[in-house]
Structure formats: structure tokens, C-alpha cells
C-alpha positions in Angstrom: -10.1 -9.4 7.6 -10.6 -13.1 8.4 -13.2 -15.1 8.0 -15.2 -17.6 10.5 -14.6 -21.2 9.3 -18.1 -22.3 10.2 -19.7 -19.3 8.1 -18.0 -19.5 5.2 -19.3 -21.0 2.1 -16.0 -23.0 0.6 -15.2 -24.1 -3.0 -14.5 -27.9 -3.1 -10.8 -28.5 -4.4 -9.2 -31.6 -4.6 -5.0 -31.3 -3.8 -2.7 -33.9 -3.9 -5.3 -35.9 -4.5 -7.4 -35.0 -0.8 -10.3 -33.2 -1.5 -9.9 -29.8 0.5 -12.0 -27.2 1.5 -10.7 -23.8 -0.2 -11.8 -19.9 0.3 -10.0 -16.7 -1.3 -10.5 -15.6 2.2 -7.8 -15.6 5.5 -9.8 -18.0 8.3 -9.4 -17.2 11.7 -8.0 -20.3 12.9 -10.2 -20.5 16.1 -12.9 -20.9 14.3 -11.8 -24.2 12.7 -12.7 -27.8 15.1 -9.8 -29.7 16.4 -8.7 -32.4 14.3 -8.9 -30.5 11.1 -5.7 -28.7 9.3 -5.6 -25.6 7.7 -2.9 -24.2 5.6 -2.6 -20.7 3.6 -1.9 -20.7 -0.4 0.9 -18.8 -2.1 0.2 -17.7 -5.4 3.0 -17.3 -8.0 3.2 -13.3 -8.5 -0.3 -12.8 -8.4 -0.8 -15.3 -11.7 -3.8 -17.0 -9.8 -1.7 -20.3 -10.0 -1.1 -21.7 -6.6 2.5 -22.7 -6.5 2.8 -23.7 -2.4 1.1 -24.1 0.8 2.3 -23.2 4.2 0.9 -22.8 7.6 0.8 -19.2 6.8 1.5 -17.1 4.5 1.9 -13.3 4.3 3.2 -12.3 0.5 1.1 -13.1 -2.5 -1.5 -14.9 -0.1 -3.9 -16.6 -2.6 -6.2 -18.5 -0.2 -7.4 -20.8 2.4 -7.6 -24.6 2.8 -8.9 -26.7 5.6 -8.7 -30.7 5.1 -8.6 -33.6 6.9 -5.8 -34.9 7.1 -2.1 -32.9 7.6 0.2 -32.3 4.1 3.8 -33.5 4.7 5.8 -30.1 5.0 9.5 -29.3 3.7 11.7 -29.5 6.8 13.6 -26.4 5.2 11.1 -24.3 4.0 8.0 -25.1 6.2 5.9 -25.6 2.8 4.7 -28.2 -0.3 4.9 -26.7 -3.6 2.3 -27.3 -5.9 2.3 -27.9 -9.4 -0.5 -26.9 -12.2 -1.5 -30.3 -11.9 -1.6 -31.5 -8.5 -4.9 -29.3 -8.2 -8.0 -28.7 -9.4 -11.7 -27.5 -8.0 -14.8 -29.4 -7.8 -16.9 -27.4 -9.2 -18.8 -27.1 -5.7 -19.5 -25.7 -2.7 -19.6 -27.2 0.6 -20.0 -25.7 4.4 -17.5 -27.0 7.2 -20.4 -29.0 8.8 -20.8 -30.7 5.5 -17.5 -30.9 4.8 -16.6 -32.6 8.3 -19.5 -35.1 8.0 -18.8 -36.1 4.1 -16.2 -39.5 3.5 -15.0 -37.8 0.1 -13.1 -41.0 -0.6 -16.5 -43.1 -0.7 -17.5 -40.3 -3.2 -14.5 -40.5 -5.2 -14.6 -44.1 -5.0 -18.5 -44.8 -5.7 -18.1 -42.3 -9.3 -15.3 -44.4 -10.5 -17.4 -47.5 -10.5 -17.6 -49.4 -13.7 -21.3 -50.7 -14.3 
């Protein structure tokens, strides 16, 4: 079953240091605006780590992701491997229309100020 993009509730992830949009769930792609990028996540043998994203992914398929801007793929394997620590969630929830209308790097930037 997938899952339409604009009624989804998503955890917030940050990956590679983008924050991401991310859902256990398979999105149907048509359901996602132009302009955005979505890309499936691999888990390692069902450990719950992610260890790559592709544009799809049919074994061990740990989630979804939507962002912003596109992830430079492997020209071989059509993939990025991830490491442990080149992720990590939020701790919140955002919708795509939320999502879409949110500059996460003023965030990021504005809760790193020292006063």
C-alpha cells in the first residue's frame, strides 16, 4: 500500500545534514509536487538502521523521504549509503504543506545563535 504524500503525517529527520521529510510508509510518487525529491530507504537486514537510499527500493525497504533538494547518487549503484551518523530524527512531525513552506536552514541557523 502507498501512501498519499499530502496526507501523511511525516517524522522530521535530518540526513546529510538536509532536514528530510521521512515515513515508514511507500508514497505514491504522484502525490508528491514537482520540485521536490523523494527517495526510498534500505535498511540493513531488518536492524532498523538505514544503511542507503535509492530512488527505489524493493528488499528490506525501511522508509520514505521527500526533501528538497536532490542527494548525489553512486553512478554504479544508483544509491548513497548512510552511516549511523549521517542521520538522525527531529523529534517532530511535519505535513508536506508545512514542510514545503518551512526554510529549515533559517531554523537550524536561528537555534545555533550564541546570545
Amino acid at each position: 500500500m502507498k501512501v498519499n504524500a499530502a496526507e501523511e503525517s511525516f517524522e522530521l529527520m535530518e540526513l546529510f545534514g538536509q532536514t528530510v521529510l521521512f515515513t515508514n510508509m511507500r508514497v505514491d510518487r504522484s502525490t508528491v509536487p514537482e520540485g521536490l525529491y523523494v527517495y526510498d530507504v534500505r535498511d540493513e537486514d531488518c536492524t532498523g538502521e538505514i544503511c542507503e537510499i535509492k530512488p527505489s527500493v524493493m528488499v528490506n525497504h525501511w522508509g520514505t523521504i521527500i526533501c528538497k533538494e536532490p542527494f548525489e547518487m553512486d553512478e554504479v549503484w544508483h544509491s548513497k549509503f548512510v552511516d549511523k551518523g549521517d542521520y538522525w530524527y527531529l523529534g517532530d512531525t511535519a505535513k508536506l504543506d508545512e514542510f514545503i513552506n518551512t526554510d529549515y536552514s533559517e531554523e537550524q541557523s536561528e537555534g545555533m545563535e550564541m546570545t
